[in-house]
C-alpha positions in Angstrom: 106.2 81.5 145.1 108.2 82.9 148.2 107.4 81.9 151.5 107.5 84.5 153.9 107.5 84.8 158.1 104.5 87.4 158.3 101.3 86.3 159.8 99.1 86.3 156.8 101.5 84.3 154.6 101.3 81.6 158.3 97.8 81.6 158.1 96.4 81.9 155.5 98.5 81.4 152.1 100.3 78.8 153.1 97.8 76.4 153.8 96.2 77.2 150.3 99.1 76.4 148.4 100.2 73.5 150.4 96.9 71.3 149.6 96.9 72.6 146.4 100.2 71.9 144.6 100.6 69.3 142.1 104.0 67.7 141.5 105.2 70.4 139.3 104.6 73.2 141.1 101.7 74.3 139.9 98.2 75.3 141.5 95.4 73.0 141.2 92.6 74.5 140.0 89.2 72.3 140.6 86.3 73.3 139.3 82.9 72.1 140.9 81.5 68.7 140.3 78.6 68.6 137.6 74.9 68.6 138.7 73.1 66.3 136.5 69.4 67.4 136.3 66.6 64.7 135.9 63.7 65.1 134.7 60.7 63.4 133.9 58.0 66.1 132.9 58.8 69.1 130.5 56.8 70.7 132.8 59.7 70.1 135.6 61.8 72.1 133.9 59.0 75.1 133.2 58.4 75.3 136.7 62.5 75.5 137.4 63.0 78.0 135.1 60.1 79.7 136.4 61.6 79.7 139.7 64.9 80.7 139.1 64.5 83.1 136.2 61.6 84.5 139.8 64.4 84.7 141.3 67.0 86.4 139.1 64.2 89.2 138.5 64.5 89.9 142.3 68.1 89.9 142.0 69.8 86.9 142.6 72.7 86.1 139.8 74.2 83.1 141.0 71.3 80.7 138.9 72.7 81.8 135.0 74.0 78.8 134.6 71.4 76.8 135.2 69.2 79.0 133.6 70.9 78.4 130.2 71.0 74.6 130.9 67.7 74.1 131.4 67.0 76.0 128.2 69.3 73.8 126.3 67.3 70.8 127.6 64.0 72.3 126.3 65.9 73.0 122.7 66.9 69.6 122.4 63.3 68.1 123.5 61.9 70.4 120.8 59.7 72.3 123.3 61.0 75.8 122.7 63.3 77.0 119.5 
């Protein structure tokens, strides 16, 4: 990539790049940690997916994820199929 003198390369490309290179040249790409969910009670998870599936109805997409994870947990405790 080609640096440049103009005031949006200054402020605000530059200092992306600059934490982000690795040795070769290359962007870093960092995904988010994990979030480990504990749980104790089946019913835990219910009343999560209760919640955010609530909240997904009214329009909020951002909870898929765990949506699909708690799901997965309830497959594997044999709870749901």
């Amino acid at each position: 990539m080609r640096g440049s003198k103009s005031l949006k390369y200054g402020n605000i490309i530059k200092p992306l790049i600059s934490h982000n290179i690795s040795g070769e040249g290359h962007m870093v790409v960092s995904a988010k940690p994990y979030q480990y969910v504990y749980w104790d009670n089946v019913n835990e998870l219910v009343d999560r997916l209760k919640l955010l599936t609530a909240s997904q109805t009214a329009g909020n997409t951002n909870h898929n994820n765990e949506i699909m994870s708690i799901i997965e947990e309830l497959r594997e405790a044999d709870v749901v199929q």
